[in-house]
DRENFIMAR-156183 format. One record per residue (C-alpha): residue in three letters; x, y, z. Coordinates in nm, 2 decimals, padded with zeros to 4 digits. Example, Ala and Ser with C-alpha at 12.3 -4.5 7.8 and 13.67 -1.06 7.14 Angstrom:
TIKE  residu  east  north  up
TIKE  ALA  01.23  -00.45  00.78
TIKE  SER  01.37  -00.11  00.71
***
This chain:
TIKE  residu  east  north  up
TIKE  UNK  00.00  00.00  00.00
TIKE  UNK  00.09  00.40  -00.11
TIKE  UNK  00.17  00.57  00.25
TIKE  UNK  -00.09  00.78  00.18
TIKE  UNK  -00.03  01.07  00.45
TIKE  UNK  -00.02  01.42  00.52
TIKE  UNK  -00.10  01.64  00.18
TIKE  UNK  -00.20  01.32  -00.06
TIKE  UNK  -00.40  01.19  00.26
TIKE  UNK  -00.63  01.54  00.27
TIKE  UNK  -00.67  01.58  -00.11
TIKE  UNK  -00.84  01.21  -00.09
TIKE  UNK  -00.97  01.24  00.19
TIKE  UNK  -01.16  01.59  00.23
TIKE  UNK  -01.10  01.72  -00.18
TIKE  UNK  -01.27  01.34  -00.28
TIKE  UNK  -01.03  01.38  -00.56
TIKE  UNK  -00.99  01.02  -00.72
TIKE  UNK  -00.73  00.93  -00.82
TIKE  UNK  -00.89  00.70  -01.11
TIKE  UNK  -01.00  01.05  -01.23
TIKE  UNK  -00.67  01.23  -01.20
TIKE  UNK  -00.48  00.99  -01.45
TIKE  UNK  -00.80  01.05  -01.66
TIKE  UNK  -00.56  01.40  -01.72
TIKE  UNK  -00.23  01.25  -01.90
TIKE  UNK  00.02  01.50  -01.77
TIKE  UNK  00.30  01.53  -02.08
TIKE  UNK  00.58  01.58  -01.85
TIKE  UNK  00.56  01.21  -01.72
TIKE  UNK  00.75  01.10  -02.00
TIKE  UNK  00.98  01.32  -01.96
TIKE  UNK  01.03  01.28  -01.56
TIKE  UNK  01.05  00.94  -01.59
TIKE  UNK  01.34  00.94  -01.84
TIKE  UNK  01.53  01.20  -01.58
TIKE  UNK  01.46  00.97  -01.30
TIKE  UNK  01.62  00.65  -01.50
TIKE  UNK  01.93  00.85  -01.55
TIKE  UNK  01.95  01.08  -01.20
TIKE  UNK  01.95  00.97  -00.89
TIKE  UNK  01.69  01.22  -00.77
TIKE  UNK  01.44  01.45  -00.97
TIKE  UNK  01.28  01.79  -00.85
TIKE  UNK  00.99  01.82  -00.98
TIKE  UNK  00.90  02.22  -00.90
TIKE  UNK  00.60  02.45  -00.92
TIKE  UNK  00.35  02.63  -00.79
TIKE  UNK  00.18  02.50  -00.50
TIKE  UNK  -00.17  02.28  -00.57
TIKE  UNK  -00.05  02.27  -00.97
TIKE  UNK  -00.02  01.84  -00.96
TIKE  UNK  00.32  01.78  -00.86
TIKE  UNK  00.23  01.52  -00.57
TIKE  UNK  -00.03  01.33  -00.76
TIKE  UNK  00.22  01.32  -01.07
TIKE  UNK  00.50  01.18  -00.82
TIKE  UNK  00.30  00.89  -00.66
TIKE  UNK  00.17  00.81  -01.02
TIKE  UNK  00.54  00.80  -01.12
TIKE  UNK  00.69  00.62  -00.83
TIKE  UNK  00.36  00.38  -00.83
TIKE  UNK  00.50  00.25  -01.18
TIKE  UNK  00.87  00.26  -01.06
TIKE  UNK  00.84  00.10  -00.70
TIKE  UNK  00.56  -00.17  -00.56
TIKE  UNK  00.56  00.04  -00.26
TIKE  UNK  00.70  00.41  -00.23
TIKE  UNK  00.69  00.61  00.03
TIKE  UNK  00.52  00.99  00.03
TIKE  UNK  00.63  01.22  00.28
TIKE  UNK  00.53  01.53  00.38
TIKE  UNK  00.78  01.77  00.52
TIKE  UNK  00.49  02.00  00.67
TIKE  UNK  00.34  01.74  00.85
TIKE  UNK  00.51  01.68  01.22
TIKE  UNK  00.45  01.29  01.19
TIKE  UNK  00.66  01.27  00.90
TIKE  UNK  00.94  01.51  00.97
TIKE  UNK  00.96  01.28  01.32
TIKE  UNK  01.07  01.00  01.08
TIKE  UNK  01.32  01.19  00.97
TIKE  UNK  01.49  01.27  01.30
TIKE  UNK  01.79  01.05  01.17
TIKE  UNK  01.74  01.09  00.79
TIKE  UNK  02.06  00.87  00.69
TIKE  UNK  01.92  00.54  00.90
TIKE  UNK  01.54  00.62  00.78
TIKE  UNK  01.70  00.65  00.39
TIKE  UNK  01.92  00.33  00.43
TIKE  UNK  01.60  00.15  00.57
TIKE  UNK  01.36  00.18  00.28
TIKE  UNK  01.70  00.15  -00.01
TIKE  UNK  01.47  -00.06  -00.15
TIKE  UNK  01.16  00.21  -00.22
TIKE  UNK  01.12  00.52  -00.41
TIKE  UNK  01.11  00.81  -00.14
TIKE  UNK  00.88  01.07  -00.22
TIKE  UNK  01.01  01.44  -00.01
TIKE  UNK  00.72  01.70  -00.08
TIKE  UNK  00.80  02.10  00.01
TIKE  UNK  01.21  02.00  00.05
TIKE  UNK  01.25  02.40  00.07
TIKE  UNK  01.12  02.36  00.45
TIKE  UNK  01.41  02.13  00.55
TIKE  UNK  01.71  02.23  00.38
TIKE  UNK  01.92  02.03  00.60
TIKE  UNK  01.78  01.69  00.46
TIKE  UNK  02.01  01.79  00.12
TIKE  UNK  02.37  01.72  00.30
TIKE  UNK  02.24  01.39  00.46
TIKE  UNK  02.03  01.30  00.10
TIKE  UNK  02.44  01.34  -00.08
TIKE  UNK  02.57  01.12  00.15
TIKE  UNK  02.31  00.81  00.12
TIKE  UNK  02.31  00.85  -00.26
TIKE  UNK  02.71  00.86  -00.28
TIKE  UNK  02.67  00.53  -00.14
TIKE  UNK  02.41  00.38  -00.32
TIKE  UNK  02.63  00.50  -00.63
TIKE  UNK  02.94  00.29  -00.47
TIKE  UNK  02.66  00.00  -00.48
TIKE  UNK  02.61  -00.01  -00.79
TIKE  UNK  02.22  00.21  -00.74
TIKE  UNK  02.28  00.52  -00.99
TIKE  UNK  01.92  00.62  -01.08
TIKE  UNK  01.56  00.64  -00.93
TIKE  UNK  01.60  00.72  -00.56
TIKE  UNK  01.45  01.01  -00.45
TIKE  UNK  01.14  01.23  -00.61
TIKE  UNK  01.17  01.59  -00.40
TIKE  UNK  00.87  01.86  -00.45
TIKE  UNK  00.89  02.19  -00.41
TIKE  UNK  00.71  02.47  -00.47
TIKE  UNK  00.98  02.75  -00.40
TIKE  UNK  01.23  02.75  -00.68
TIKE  UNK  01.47  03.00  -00.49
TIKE  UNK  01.54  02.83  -00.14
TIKE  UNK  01.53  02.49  -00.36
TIKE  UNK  01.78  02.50  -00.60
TIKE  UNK  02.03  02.75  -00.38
TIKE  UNK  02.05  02.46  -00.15
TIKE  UNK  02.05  02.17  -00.41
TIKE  UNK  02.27  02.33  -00.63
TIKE  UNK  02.55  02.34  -00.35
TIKE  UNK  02.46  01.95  -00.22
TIKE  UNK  02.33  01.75  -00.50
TIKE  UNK  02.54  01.89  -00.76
TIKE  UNK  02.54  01.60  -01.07
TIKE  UNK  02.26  01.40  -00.86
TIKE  UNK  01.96  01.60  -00.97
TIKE  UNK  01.75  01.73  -01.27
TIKE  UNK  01.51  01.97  -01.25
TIKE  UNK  01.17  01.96  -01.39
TIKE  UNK  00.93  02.27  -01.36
TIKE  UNK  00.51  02.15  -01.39
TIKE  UNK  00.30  02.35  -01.53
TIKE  UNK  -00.08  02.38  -01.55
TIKE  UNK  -00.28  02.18  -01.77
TIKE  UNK  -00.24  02.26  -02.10
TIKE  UNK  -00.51  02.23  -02.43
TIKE  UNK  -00.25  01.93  -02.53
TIKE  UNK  -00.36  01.79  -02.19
TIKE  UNK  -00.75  01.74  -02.26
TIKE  UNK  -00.97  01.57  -02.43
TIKE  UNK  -01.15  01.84  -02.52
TIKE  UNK  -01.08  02.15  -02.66
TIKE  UNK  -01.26  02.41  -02.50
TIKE  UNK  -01.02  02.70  -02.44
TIKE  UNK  -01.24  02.94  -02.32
TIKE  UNK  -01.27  02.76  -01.99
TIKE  UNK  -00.89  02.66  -01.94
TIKE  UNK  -00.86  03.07  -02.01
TIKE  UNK  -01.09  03.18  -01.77
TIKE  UNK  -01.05  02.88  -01.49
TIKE  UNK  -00.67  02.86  -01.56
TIKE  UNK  -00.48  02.55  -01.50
TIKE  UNK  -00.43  02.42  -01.20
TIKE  UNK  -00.62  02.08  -01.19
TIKE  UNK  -00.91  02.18  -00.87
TIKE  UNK  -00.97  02.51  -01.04
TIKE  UNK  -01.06  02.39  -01.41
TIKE  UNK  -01.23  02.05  -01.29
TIKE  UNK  -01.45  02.25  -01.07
TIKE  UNK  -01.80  02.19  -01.11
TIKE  UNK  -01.89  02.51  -01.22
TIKE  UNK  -01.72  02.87  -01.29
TIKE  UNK  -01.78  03.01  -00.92
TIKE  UNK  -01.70  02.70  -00.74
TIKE  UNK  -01.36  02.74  -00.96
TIKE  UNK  -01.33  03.14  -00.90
TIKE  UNK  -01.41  03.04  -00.49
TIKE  UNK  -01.11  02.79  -00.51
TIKE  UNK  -00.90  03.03  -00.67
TIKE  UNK  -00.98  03.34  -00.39
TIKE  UNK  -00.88  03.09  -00.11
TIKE  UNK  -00.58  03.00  -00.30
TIKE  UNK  -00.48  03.34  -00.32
TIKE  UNK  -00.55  03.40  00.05
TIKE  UNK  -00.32  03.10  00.18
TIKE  UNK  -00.05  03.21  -00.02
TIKE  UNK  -00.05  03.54  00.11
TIKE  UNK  -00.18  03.49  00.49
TIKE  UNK  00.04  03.12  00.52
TIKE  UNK  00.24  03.00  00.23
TIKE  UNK  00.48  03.34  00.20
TIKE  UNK  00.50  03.41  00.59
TIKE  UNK  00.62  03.05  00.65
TIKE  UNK  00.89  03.14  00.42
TIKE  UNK  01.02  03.38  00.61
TIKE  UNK  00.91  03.65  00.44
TIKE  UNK  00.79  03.94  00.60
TIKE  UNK  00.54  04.15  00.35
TIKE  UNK  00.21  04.19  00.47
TIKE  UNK  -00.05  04.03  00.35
TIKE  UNK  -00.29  04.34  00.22
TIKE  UNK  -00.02  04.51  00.07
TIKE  UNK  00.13  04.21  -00.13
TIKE  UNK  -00.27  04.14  -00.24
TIKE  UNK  -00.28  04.48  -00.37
TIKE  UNK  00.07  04.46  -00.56
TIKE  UNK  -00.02  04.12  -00.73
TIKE  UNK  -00.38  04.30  -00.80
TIKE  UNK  -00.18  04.56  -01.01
TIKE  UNK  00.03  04.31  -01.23
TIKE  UNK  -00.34  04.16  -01.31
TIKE  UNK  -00.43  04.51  -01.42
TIKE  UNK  -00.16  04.58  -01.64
TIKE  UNK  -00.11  04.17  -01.74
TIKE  UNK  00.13  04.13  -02.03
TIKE  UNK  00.27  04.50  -02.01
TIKE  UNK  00.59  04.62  -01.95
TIKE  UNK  00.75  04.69  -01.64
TIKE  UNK  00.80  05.04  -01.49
TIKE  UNK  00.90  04.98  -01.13
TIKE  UNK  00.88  05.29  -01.10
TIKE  UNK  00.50  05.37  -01.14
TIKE  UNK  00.42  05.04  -00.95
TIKE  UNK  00.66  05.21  -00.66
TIKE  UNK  00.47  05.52  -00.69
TIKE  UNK  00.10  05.30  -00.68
TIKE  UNK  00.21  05.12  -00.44
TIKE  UNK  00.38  05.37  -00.21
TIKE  UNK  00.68  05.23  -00.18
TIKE  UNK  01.08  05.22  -00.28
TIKE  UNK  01.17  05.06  -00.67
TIKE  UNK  01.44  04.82  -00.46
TIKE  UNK  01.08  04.73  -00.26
TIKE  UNK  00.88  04.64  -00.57
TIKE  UNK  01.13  04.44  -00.71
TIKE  UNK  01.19  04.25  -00.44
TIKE  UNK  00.80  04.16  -00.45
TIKE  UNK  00.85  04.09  -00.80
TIKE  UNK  01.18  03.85  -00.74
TIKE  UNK  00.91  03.69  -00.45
TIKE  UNK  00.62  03.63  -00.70
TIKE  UNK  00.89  03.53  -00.97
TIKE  UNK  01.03  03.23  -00.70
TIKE  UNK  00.71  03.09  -00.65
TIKE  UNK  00.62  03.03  -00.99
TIKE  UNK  00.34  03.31  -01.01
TIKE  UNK  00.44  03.56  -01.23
TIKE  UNK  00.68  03.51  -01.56
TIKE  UNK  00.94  03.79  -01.66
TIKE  UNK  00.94  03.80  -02.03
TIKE  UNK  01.23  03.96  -02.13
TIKE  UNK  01.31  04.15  -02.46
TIKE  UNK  01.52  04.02  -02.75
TIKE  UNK  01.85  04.23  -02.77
TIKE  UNK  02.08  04.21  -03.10
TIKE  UNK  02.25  04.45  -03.27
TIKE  UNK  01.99  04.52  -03.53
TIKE  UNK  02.11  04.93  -03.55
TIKE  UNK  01.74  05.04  -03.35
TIKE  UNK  01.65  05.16  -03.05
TIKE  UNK  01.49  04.85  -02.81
TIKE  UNK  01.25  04.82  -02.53
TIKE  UNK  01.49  04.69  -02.25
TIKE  UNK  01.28  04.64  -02.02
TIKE  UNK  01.06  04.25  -01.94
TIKE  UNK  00.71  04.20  -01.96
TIKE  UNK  00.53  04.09  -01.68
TIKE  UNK  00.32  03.80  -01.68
TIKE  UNK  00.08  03.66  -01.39
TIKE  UNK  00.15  03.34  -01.55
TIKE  UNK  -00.23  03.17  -01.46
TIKE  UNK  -00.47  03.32  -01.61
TIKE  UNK  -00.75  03.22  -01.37
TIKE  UNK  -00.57  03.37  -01.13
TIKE  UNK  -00.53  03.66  -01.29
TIKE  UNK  -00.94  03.66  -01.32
TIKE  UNK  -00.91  03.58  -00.98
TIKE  UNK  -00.76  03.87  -00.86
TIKE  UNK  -00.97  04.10  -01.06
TIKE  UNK  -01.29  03.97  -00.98
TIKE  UNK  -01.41  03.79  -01.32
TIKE  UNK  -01.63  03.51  -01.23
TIKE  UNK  -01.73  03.41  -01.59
TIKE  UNK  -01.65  03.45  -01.97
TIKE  UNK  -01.95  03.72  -01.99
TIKE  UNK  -01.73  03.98  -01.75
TIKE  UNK  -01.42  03.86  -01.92
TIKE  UNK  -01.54  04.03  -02.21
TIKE  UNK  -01.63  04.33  -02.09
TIKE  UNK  -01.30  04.37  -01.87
TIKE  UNK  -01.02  04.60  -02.04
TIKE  UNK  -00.81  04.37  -01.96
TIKE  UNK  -00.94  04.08  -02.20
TIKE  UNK  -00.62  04.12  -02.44
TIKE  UNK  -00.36  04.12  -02.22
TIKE  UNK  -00.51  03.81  -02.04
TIKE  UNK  -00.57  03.64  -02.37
TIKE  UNK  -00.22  03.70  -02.48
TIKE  UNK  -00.03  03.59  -02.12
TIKE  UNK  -00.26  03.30  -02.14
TIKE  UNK  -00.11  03.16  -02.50
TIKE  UNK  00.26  03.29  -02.40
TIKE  UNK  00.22  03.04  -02.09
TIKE  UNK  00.05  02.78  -02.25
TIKE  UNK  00.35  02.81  -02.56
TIKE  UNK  00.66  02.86  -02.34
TIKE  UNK  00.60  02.62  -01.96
TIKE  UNK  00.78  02.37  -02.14
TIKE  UNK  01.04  02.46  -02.37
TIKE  UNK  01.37  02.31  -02.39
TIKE  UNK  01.68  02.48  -02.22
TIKE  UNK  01.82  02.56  -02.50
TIKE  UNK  01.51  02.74  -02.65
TIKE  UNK  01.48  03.09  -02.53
TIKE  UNK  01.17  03.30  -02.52
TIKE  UNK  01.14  03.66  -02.56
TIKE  UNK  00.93  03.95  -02.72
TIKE  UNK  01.07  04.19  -02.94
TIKE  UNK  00.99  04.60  -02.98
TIKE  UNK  01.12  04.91  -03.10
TIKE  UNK  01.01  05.27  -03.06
TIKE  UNK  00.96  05.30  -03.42
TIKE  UNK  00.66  05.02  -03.37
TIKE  UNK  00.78  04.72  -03.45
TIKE  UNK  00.65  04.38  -03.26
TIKE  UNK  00.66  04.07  -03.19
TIKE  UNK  00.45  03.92  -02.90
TIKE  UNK  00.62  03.65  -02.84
TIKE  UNK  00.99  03.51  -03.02
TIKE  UNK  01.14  03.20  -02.97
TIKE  UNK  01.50  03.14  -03.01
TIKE  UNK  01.56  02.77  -03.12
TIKE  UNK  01.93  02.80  -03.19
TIKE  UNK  02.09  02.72  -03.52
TIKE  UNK  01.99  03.07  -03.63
TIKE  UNK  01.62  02.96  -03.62
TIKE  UNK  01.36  03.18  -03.46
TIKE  UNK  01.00  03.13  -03.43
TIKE  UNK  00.78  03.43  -03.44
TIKE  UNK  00.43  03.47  -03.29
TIKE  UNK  00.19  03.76  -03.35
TIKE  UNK  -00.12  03.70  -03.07
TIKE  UNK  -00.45  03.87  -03.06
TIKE  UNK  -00.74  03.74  -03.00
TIKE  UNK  -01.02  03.82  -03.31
TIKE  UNK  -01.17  03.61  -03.49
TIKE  UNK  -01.04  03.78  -03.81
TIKE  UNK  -00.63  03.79  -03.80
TIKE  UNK  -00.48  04.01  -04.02
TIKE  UNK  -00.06  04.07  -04.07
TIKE  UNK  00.01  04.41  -03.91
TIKE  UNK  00.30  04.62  -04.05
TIKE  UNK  00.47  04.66  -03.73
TIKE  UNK  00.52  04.25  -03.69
TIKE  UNK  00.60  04.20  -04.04
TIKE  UNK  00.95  04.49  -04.00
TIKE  UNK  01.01  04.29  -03.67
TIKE  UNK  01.01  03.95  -03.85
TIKE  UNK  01.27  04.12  -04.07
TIKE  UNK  01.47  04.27  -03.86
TIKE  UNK  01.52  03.96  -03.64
TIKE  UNK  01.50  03.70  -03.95
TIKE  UNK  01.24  03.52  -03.81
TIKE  UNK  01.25  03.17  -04.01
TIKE  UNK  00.91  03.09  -03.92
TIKE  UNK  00.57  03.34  -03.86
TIKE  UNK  00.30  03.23  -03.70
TIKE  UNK  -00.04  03.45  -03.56
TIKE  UNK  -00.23  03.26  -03.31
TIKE  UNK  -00.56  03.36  -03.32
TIKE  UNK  -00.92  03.20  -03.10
TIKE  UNK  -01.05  03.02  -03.43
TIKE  UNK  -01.03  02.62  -03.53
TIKE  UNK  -00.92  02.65  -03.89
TIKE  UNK  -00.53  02.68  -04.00
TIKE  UNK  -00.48  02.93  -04.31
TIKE  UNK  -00.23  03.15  -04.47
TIKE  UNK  -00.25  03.53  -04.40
TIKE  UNK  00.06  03.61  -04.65
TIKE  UNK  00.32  03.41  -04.77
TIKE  UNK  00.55  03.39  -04.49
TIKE  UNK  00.24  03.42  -04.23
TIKE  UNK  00.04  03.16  -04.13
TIKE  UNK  -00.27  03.21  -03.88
TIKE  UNK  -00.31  02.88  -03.66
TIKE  UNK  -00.52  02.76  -03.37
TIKE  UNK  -00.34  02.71  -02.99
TIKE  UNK  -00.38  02.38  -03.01
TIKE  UNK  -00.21  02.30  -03.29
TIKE  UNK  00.03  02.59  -03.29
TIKE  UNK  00.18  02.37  -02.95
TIKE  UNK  00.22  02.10  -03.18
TIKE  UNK  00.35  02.27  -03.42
TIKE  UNK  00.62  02.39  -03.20
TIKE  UNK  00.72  02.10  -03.07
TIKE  UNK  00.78  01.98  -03.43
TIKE  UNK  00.99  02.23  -03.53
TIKE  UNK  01.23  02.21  -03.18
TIKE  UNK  01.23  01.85  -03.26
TIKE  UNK  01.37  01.93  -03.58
TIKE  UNK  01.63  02.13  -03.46
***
C-alpha cells in the first residue's frame, strides 16, 4: 500500500479527488520525468503549489516501485521520521522516497548526498528520490551546493489544451490550470477555489517562508500586475502605486517570480542598429488567477473587462513557453519605431520562431510585426488567433489555432 499521509492523505480524503479520475488527465511531463529519474538519482519536480506535482510523483513512483513512500515535510509525523534521515533512507534502499516542500528542510540535502554517494558505490545510480517543491529559490540554492550532478530539474505547469480531451479553451482561459480550479463543477465553485488559493499564499504559504510583507499590501501589488497583465515593467509607477521604494517592488517581484506566479518575459536584444524596449514584460502566469484577482467570475465579464487582451495573450505565452527546452529561449521583441513581436522564440541554429497574438476572430498581418520578423529574420511566422481552422495570411504568415500551434512547435524544436 501507497503511505498515503499528510497532503495526498487530505486531497483524498476531504477534496474526494480520485485518483482514477486524476490519471484521466495524461500529464505530458511524465514521460519526460521518468526518463530524468532513469538516468539521475533524484528528480525535482518544481511548481507552484496545488499545480499536480504530488499526484504526478506517486503516479510515477507507483510505476517505478511496488511500494514508495510519500512524505510530507509540513506534516510533524513525518518530519519525526526523519529525526535521523541517513538510517530512515538506508531502511527503505529498496523504495522510491517521495520528499514533498524539501525547501522547508534544507538540512535533509547534506544527509540526501551522503546516502546516494553510497548507493552510487553499490552499484544504485538512478531512481532514488522524487523531492517537491514549490519555492524555486530556497530549492535550487541549497540543491545546487549539495546534490550537484545528482539531480535534474523539472518545472510543472498547468494543464495545457494538449492535456484534454477536449478543446474548449475558453474555460482553461478563464478557470486557468491548476487541476481543482478547471475541474470545478462550475465557474464560481472554480473562482471560490482560486480566492482561497490566493488568501493562503499570502496569509500562510509566503510568511512561512520567512518573508515578511504583509498580506494586504502584497494582495494589492499582485492585483496591479493583473491590471496591467502582459505589459511592460515600470518599477517605478508600480513604486509610486504602491507607495513604496523601486528596490521594494522588485523585491516583491523576485518573490512572486520564485514561487512560480508571475513570468518575466524579457526583450530580445541584438544588434539590429534600432532603438529596443529593455525592459521584461510581466506575466501573472495563470490566467485564472489573474481573473481571480480582478474579480471575473465568468466568460460574460471577461469580455467586458479591459483587460481581456492582455489576459488572452499571457494566457497563449504560458500555454507556448512552460515547457520549452533549455536551449530554446523566449522573448518579445519592440522598437520605438513600432515594431513587434508578442512573443519570439529562439531555437538556436539561427532559427527563430515568431508569434503575433490577438485574440479576433479575423487575424490580419500588421505592418509593425511584419518589419520585426525582418529585422530579427524570423525563419518561421505564426499569428495565433481564437478560431479552429489553420490558413495562410501572407506568404511567410500563417494564422493557426493554440492547439495545434503547441504542436506545431514542438515539431519544429524537434527538428532542430
Amino acid at each position: 500500500m501507497l503511505n498515503l499521509q499528510g497532503k495526498w492523505y487530505f486531497y483524498l480524503a476531504n477534496l474526494k479527488f480520485s485518483v482514477k479520475f486524476a490519471r484521466m488527465i495524461f500529464r505530458q511531463a511524465e514521460a519526460e520525468i521518468k526518463e530524468l529519474f532513469g538516468q539521475f538519482p533524484a528528480v525535482g519536480i518544481l511548481g507552484p503549489r496545488q499545480i499536480g506535482k504530488t499526484t504526478l510523483a506517486l503516479q510515477i513512483a507507483g510505476s517505478i516501485s511496488p511500494e514508495p513512500i510519500y512524505l510530507d515535510l509540513e506534516s510533524p509525523t513525518d518530519l519525526a521520521k526523519l529525526t535521523e534521515p541517513e538510517l530512515y533512507f538506508a531502511e527503505h534502499s529498496d523504495r522510491v522516497i517521495i520528499l514533498d516542500e524539501i525547501q522547508r528542510v534544507p538540512e535533509l540535502f547534506a544527509p540526501l548526498r551522503s546516502i546516494i554517494d553510497k548507493r552510487k558505490r553499490k552499484g544504485q545510480k538512478s531512481g532514488q528520490f522524487i523531492i517537491l517543491g514549490s519555492a524555486s529559490l530556497d530549492l535550487l540554492k541549497q540543491s545546487s551546493e549539495s546534490l550537484a550532478g545528482r539531480i535534474a530539474y523539472k518545472t510543472l505547469s498547468g494543464l495545457k489544451p494538449t492535456e484534454l480531451e477536449s478543446d474548449n479553451n475558453n474555460k482553461l482561459w478563464l478557470r486557468g490550470g491548476f487541476p481543482d480550479s478547471y475541474l470545478a463543477k462550475d465557474d464560481i465553485s472554480s473562482f471560490n477555489w482560486r480566492q482561497n488559493f490566493i488568501t493562503t499564499y499570502l496569509e500562510r504559504d509566503i510568511p512561512q517562508l520567512g518573508v515578511n510583507i504583509p498580506a494586504f499590501t502584497l494582495h494589492r501589488f499582485w492585483t496591479m500586475l493583473a491590471h496591467t497583465q502582459g505589459g511592460i515593467l515600470n518599477s517605478s509607477t508600480l513604486a509610486k502605486g504602491l507607495g513604496n521604494s523601486v528596490p521594494t517592488i522588485n523585491r516583491y517581484l523576485d518573490l512572486l517570480h520564485d514561487l512560480f506566479l508571475i513570468r518575466k518575459l524579457q526583450p530580445w536584444a541584438s544588434n539590429v542598429g534600432k532603438r529596443l524596449v529593455k525592459s521584461p514584460k510581466v506575466y501573472i502566469r495563470d490566467s485564472g488567477l489573474t481573473h481571480a484577482l480582478l474579480r471575473i467570475k465568468d466568460m460574460e465579464e471577461l469580455w467586458g473587462n479591459p483587460v481581456v487582451g492582455g489576459s488572452w495573450e499571457g494566457f497563449i505565452v504560458e500555454m507556448l513557453i512552460a515547457d520549452l527546452p533549455s536551449w530554446a529561449s523566449p522573448y518579445f521583441y519592440r522598437t520605438s519605431a513600432g515594431a513587434e513581436i508578442d512573443l519570439l522564440i529562439d531555437a538556436g541554429n539561427k532559427k527563430r520562431i515568431a508569434i503575433e497574438i490577438k485574440r479576433s476572430m479575423t487575424p490580419s498581418v500588421t505592418k509593425g510585426f511584419t518589419i520585426g520578423c525582418d529585422d530579427v529574420k524570423a525563419t518561421h511566422r505564426y499569428f495565433v488567433y481564437p478560431g479552429y481552422e489553420r490558413f495562410p495570411l501572407s506568404k511567410e504568415v500563417t494564422a493557426i489555432p493554440l492547439r495545434e500551434m503547441m504542436e506545431e512547435l514542438s515539431l519544429i524544436l524537434k527538428g532542430r
